[in-house]
N, C-alpha and C positions, 0 to 999 in steps of 0.2 A: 741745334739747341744744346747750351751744354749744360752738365750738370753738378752743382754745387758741390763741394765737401759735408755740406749740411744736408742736403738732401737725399745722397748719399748714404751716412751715416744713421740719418733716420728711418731712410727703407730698412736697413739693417737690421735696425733696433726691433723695430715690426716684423719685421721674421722670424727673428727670435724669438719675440713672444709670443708668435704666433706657434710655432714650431712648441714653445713652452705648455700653451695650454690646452693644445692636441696632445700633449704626452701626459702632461695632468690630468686629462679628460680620459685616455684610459686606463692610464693605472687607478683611476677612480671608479670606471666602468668593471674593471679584472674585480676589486676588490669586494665591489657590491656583489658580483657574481659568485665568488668565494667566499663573504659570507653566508649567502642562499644557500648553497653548497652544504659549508658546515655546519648551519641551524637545520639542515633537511636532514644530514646526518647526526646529528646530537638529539632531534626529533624522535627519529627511526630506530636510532639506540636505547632512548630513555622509553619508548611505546612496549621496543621487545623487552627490555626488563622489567616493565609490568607484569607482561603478559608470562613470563616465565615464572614470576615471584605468585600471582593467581594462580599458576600450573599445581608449583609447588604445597602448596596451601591445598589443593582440591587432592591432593596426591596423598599428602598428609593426613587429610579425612577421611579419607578410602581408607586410605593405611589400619587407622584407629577403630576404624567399625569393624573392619575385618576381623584385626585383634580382639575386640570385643566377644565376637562374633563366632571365633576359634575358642575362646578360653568357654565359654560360655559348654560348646560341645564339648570340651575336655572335661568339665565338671561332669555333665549328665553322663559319659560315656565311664567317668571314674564311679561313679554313684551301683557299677554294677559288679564291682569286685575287688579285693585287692588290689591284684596285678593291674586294672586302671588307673590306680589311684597311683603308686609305684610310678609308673610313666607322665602320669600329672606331675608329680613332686619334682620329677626329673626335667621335666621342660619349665616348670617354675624358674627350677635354680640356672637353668640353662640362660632363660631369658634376663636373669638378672645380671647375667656376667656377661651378656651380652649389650647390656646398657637400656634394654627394650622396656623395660618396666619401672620405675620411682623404687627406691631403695632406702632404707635408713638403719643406725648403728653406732655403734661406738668407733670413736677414730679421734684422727688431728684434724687441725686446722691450720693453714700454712699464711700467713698475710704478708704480702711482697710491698713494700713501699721504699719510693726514690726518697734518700736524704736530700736533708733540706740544703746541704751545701756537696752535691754531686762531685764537683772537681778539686774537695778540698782532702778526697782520699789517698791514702797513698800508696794504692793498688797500681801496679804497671798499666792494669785499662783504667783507669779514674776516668777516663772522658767518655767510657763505651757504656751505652743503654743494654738494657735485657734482651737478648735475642730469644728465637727458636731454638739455639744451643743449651740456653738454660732450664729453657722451660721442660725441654726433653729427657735434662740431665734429671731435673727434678720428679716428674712422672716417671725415669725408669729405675730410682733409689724408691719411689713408694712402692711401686711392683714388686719390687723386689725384697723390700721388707716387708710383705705380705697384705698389702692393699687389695682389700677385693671387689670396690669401686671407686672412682676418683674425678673430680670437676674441677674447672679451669674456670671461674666467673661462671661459675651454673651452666657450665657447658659439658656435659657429661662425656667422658674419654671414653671409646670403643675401639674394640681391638683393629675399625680399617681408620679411626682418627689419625691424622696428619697433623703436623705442628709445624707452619712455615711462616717465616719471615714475608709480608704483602704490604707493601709500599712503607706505610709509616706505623703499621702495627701487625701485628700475629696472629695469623689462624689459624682457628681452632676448629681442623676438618673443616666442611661448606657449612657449618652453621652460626661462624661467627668471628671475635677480634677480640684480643686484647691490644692494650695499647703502653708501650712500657714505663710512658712518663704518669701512669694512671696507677691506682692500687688494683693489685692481681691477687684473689682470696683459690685459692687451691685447698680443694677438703676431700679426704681421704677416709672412707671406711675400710674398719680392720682391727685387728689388734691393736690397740692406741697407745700401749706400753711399745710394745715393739717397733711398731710405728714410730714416735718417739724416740724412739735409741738410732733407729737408721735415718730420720731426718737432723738428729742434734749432733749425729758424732759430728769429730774434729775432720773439718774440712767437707764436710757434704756441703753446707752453703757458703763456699769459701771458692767457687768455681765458675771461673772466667768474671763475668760482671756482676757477680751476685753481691761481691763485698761492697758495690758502692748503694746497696740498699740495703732499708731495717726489713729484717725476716723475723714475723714471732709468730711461735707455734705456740697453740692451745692441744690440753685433749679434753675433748668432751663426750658425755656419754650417749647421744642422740644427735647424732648429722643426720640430715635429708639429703638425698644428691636426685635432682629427678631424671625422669627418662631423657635418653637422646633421641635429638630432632634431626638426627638425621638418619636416613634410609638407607640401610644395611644391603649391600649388594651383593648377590650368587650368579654374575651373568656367567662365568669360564669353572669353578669349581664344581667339581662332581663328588659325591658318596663311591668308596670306592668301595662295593660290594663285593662281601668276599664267598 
């Protein structure tokens, strides 16, 4: 019996496509499998950061009572002398400059906004956004003209706050972001005169990307800056007892 050119040819053909949608069939099989995969893990991801962000929150409210809880016996323990009250006044001021308590005072106010034509400066960065370089440079000129509390978008600075660059915007320690194509209000208590002369000299906001944004300072006699939300940590440092 013999066998056609056509016959042939179309057994071929049918193997091929048979071969075709065996191979079709499992890269379609791999693929369902590998999403299950990744919705089980995008799942498992988005469950723990609830459940961490809950943590955080009940941590938080412990935290508050506590403090509550402590001030409350500082008062009745100062109520018996002096020298109580002396040690009250002192964890007061202590707590404030530690960012732990709502503050208010005379200061600046710093408002960071991108111009409306970014690339039409004529800054050697004109094309670069505000980093974590700016923002740091800007927190350690208020420090240092004698700020004695400072927020970043109501995000109160503490002495373990971090300022890093995270994906497409800045944070600010674990409790938050600025975003650089967004207005950035920075408020400083302090001397608002002084204040003032260290934020306006020549060339304080003239540094790295700052030129290609409007910077205007106010001074006003009542800023609020309130307490930081984040939890202050002593796991490795000790009192070093003398």
């Amino acid at each position: 019996m013999k066998i056609s050119r056509s016959q042939l040819f179309i057994a071929i053909v049918c193997g091929l496509l048979g071969f075709l949608l065996a191979y079709q069939f499992k890269v379609l099989s791999n693929k369902n499998i590998e999403s299950k995969i990744s919705n089980y893990d995008k799942n498992d991801i988005i469950s723990e950061v609830e459940s961490l962000k809950k943590e955080k929150e009940e941590l938080a409210s412990t935290n508050s009572k506590l403090s509550d809880q402590l001030k409350q016996m500082e008062e009745t323990a100062a109520k018996n002398g002096d020298m109580g009250q002396d040690i009250k006044n002192q964890l007061d001021e202590a707590r404030m400059h530690l960012g732990i308590v709502d503050v208010k005072g005379q200061g600046i106010v710093l408002t960071i906004t991108p111009k409306t034509s970014i690339f039409g400066s004529t800054t050697n960065d004109s094309s670069r956004d505000l980093g974590e370089d700016e923002l740091v440079h800007i927190v350690n000129l208020l420090w240092y003209s004698g700020a004695e509390a400072i927020s970043i978008n109501d995000i109160r600075i503490t002495p373990q706050t971090g300022i890093k660059t995270a994906g497409n915007g800045i944070a600010i320690g674990s409790t938050g972001k600025v975003y650089p194509r967004d207005k950035i209000i920075i408020k400083a208590i302090g001397d608002k005169g002084r204040l003032n002369v260290g934020i306006s000299f020549p060339g304080s906001l003239e540094y790295l990307a700052l030129p290609n944004y409007n910077n205007e300072v106010k001074s006003e006699d009542d800023i609020f800056i309130g307490k930081s939300k984040q939890s202050l940590k002593s796991d490795f440092i000790k009192s070093v007892k003398e």
